[in-house]
C-alpha positions in Angstrom: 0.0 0.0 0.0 1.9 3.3 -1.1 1.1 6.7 0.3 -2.7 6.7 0.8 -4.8 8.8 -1.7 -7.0 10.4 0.8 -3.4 12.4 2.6 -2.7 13.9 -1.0 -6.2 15.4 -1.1 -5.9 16.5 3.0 -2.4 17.5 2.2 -3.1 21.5 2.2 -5.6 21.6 5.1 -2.7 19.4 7.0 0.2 21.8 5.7 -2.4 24.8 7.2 -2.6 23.6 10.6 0.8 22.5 10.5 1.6 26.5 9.7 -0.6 27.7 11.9 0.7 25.6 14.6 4.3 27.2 13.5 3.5 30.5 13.9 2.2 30.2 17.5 4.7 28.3 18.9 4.3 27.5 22.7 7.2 26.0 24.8 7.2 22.9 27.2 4.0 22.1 29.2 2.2 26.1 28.0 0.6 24.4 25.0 -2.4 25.9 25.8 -3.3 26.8 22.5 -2.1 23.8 20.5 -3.6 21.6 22.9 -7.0 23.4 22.6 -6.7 23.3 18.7 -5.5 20.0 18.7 -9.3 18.7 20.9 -11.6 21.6 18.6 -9.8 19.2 15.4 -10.6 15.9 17.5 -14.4 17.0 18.5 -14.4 17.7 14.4 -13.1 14.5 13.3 -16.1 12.8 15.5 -13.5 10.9 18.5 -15.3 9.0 21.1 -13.4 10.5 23.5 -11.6 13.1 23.9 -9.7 14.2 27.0 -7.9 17.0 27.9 -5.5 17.8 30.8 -3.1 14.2 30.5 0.4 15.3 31.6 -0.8 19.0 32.5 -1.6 20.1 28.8 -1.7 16.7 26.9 -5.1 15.3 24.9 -5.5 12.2 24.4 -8.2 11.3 21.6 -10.3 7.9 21.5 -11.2 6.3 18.1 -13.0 3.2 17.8 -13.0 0.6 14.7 -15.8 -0.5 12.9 -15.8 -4.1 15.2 -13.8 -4.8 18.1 -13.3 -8.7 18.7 -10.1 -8.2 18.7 -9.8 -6.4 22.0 -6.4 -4.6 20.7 -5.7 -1.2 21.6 -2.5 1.2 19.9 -1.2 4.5 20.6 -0.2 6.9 18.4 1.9 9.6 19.7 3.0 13.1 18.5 4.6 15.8 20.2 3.5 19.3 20.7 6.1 21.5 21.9 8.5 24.1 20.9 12.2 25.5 21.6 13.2 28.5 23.2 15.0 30.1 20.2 14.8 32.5 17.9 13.5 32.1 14.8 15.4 32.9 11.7 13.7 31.7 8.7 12.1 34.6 7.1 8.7 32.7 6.5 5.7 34.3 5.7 4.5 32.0 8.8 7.5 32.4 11.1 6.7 32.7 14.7 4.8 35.5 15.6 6.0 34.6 19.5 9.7 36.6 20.2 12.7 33.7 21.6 10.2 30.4 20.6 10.1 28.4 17.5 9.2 25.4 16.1 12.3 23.8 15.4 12.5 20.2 15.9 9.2 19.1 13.6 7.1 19.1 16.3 4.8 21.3 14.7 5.1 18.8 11.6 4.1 16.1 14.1 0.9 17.2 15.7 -0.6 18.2 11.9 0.7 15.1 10.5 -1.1 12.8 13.8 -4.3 15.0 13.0 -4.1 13.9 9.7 -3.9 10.5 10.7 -6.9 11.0 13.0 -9.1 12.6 10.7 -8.8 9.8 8.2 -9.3 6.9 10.6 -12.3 8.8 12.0 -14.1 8.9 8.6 -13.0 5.2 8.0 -12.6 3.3 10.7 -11.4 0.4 8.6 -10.0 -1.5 11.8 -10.8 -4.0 14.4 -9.5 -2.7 17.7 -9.3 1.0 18.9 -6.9 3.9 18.2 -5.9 6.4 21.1 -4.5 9.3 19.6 -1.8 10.8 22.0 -0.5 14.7 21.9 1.9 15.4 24.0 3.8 18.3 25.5 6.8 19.7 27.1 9.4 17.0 25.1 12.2 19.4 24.7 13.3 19.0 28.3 10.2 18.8 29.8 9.2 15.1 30.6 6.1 15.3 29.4 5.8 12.3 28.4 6.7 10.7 31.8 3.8 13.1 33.5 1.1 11.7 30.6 2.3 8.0 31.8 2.3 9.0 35.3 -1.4 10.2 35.4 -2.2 6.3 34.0 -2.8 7.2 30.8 -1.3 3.5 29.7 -3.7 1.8 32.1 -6.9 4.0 31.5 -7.2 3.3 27.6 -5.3 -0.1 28.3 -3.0 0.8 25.7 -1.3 -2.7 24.5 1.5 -0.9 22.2 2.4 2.9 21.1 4.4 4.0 18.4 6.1 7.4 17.4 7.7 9.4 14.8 10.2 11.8 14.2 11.3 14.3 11.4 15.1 13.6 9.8 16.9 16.3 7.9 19.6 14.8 5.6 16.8 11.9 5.2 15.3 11.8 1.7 11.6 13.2 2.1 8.9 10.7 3.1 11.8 8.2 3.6 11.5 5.9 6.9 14.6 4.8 8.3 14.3 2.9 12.1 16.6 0.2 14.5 15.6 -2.2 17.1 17.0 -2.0 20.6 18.6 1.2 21.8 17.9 3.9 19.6 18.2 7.4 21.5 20.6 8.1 24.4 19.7 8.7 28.1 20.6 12.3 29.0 21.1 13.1 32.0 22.8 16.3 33.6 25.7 17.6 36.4 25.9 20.8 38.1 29.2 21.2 40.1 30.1 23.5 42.5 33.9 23.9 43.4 34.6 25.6 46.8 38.1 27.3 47.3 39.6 30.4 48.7 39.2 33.3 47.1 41.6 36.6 46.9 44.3 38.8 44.8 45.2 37.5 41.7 48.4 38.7 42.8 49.0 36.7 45.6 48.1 33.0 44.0 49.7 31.3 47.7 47.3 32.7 49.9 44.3 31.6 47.8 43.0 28.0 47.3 42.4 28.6 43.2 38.9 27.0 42.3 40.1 28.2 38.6 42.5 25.9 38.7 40.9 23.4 40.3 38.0 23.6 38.4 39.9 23.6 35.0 41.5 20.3 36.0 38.3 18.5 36.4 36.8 19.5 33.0 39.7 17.6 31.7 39.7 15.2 33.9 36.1 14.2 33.2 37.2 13.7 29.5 38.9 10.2 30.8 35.6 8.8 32.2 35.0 8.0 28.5 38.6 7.6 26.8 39.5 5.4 30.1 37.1 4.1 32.3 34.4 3.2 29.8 34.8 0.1 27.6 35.8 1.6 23.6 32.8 -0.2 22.1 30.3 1.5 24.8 28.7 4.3 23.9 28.8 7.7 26.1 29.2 11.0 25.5 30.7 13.6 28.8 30.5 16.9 27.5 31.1 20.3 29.7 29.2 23.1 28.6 29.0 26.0 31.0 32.1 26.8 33.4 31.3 30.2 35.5 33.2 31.6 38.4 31.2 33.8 40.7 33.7 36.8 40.3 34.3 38.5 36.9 37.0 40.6 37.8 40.5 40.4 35.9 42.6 40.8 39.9 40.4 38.2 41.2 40.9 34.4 42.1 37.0 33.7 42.8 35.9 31.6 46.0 33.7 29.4 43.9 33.3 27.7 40.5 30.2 26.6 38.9 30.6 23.9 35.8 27.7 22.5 34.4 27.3 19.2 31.7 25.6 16.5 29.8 26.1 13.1 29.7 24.6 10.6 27.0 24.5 6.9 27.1 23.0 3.9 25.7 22.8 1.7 28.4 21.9 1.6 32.6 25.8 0.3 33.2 27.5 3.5 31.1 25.0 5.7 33.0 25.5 4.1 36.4 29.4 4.6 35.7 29.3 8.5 34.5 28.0 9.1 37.8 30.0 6.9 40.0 33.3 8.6 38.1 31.9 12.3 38.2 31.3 11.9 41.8 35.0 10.7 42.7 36.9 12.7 39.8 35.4 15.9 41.1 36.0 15.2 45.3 39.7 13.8 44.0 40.5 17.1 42.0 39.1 19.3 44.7 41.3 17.6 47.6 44.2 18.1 45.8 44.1 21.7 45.9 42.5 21.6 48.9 39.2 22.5 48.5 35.7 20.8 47.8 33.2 19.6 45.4 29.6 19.4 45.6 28.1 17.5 42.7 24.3 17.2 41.8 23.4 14.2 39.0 20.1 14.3 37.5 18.9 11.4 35.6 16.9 12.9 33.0 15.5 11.0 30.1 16.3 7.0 30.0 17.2 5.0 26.8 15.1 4.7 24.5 14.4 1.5 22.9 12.4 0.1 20.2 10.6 -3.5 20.5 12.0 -6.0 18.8 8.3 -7.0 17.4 6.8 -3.5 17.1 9.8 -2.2 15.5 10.2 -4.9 12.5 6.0 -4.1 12.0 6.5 -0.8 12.3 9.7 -1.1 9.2 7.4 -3.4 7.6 4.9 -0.6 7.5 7.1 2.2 6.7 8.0 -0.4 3.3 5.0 -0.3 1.9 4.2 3.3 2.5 7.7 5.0 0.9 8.9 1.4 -1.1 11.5 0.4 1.7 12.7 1.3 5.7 16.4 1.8 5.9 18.4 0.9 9.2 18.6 4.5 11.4 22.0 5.3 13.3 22.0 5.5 16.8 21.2 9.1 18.3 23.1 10.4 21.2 20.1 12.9 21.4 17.2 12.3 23.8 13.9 11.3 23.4 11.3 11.3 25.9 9.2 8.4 24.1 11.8 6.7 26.1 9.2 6.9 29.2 6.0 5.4 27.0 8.3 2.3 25.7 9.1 1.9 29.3 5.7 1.3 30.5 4.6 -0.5 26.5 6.1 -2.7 23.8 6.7 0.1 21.1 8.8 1.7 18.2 9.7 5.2 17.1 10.5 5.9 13.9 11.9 8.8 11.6 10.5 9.9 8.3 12.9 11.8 5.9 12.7 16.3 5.9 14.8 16.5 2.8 17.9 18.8 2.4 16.7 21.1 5.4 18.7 23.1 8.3 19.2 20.6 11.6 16.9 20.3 14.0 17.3 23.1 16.9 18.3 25.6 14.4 17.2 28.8 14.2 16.6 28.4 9.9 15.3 25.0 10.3 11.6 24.5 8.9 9.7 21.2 8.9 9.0 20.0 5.6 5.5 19.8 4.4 5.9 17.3 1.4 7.0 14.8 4.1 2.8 15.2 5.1 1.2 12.4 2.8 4.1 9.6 3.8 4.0 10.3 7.9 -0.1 10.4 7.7 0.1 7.1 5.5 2.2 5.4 8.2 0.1 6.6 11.1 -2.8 5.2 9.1 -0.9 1.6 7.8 0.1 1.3 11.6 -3.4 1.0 12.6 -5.0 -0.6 9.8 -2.9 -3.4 9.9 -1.8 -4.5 13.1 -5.5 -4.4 13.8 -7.4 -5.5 10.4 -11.1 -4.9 9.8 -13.0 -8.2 11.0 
């Protein structure tokens, strides 16, 4: 089944939500707006159910088949949120909201899910039900943690869910996917390094958190070239290193670094911690001071079914012609929580030659419309055929 007919005629009214959606970008969990548009476009379509309020500002939409013997339930999830950036594209629809954008797809995402709901509304070719999921506050957020931990899973008894994502440098309306580990666990550190301030010009009477504090950003560099096995993935990067003076006679009492860490599994991620923890207090006593260091676990690994993800490729073939194996991404995604709690997979479909995502001249592309609608649609249609 190629790219179903019905998307190509919906195409334009999809590409206009999808703009409008763009030009009123709203960031994390405030997707008051988009959330409101995205249950007036549900009520529309004729749902069973709607619900607002999942996660704070998710809507979750209920769509029943024509029979149900089958008993199955899917979820289909988009995301609704936006970045805290300024957009730079020049578009007759650029965002119309100063220092937010949509600029990982997500826009893309919610219009191409409404798509998909609209059509399976009007058709209901399918033996089983469909809960349509919209999500907010990805970018950082955990919203989807805060939809599963309001029991979303259990209160639609949601069997499997399945997600997509936009690719720049993909071929448009090209799927590409992996089983296993897909996207990285990110987690965070905030360090504080405690010295003794004074002159710059009298080094000796000062305990030099500069110094010190310099050291460890080097030093964390061997958690992953020597304490992490080579064919492990794990990423340690430092990304913010201020003191708490910014004068040039200085030496500042304290030093505040702050960090990512990505991984792809619970032993890399249980190790970055471990080593962070006792680089940082071994650095500091050197030079006689001290380290506090907070860890935060942010999103886990996300991995893709074995089962669900060789359906969901299988699907993906028959929409676009064939499903290429995806990279690993030592991004986050917080899908990771949903696959936790369900069998799953999470694919990407193809943006063409565009700017990356997160940058300010990035734009999702609206040609990728009819092939991520068709896949929503195939996904449903055929893991639960009409009786």
């Amino acid at each position: 089944m190629p790219v179903k007919n019905r998307f190509a005629e919906l195409q334009d009214e999809i590409t206009a939500w999808r703009r409008d959606i763009h030009e009123n970008p709203e960031i994390l969990f405030e997707t008051h707006r988009t959330s409101a548009l995205v249950a007036e476009k549900l009520k529309e379509f004729g749902c069973d159910e709607i619900v607002t309020g999942i996660g704070r500002t998710g809507v979750v939409g209920v769509i029943k088949g024509k029979s149900d013997s089958s008993g199955k339930v899917i979820g289909l999830r988009a995301d609704m949120d936006a970045l805290p950036i300024h957009e730079a594209t020049g578009l007759d629809y650029a965002s119309k909201t100063d220092g937010a954008m949509h600029a990982c797809g997500h826009d893309g995402h919610t219009a191409m899910l409404l798509g998909a709901a609209k059509y399976l509304a009007e058709t209901r070719n399918f033996d089983g039900t469909a809960i349509i999921i919209f999500q907010p506050a990805e970018e950082g957020g955990g919203g989807g943690k805060e939809m599963c931990d309001d029991g979303m899973m259990d209160r639609w008894n949601i069997q499997e869910v399945y997600g997509m994502h936009n690719w720049p440098g993909q071929p448009v309306g090209a799927f590409a996917i992996r089983s296993g580990a897909f996207f990285a666990a990110t987690d965070q550190f905030d360090i504080t390094f405690e010295g003794k301030g004074g002159h710059a010009a009298k080094p000796h009477e000062t305990i030099d958190t500069t110094v010190m504090s310099a050291q460890a950003v080097l030093a964390l560099q061997t958690i992953v070239s020597r304490n992490s096995d080579p064919i492990d993935r794990i990423v340690v990067s430092v990304t913010s290193f201020e003191t708490d003076t910014k004068a040039f006679n200085v030496i500042p009492q304290r030093v505040q670094i702050k960090g990512t860490v990505r991984t792809m599994s619970t032993e890399m991620r249980d190790l970055a911690e471990t080593r962070i923890k006792e680089i940082c207090a071994g650095v500091a006593t050197t030079y006689g001071g001290s380290a506090d260091v907070t860890y935060h676990r942010g999103y886990p690994v996300m991995v893709n079914s074995e089962e669900q993800t060789e359906f969901a490729a299988e699907v993906a073939t028959a929409v676009s012609g064939k499903c290429e194996e995806a990279p690993l991404v030592m991004g986050g995604e917080d899908f990771a929580f949903m696959a936790e709690e369900r069998p799953g997979a999470y694919i990407l479909v193809g943006n063409g030659d565009t700017a990356a995502v997160h940058h300010p001249e990035y734009n999702f592309n609206d040609e990728a419309i009819p092939a991520g609608c068709s896949w929503w649609a195939e996904i449903v249609e055929r893991r639960m055929p009409a009786a």
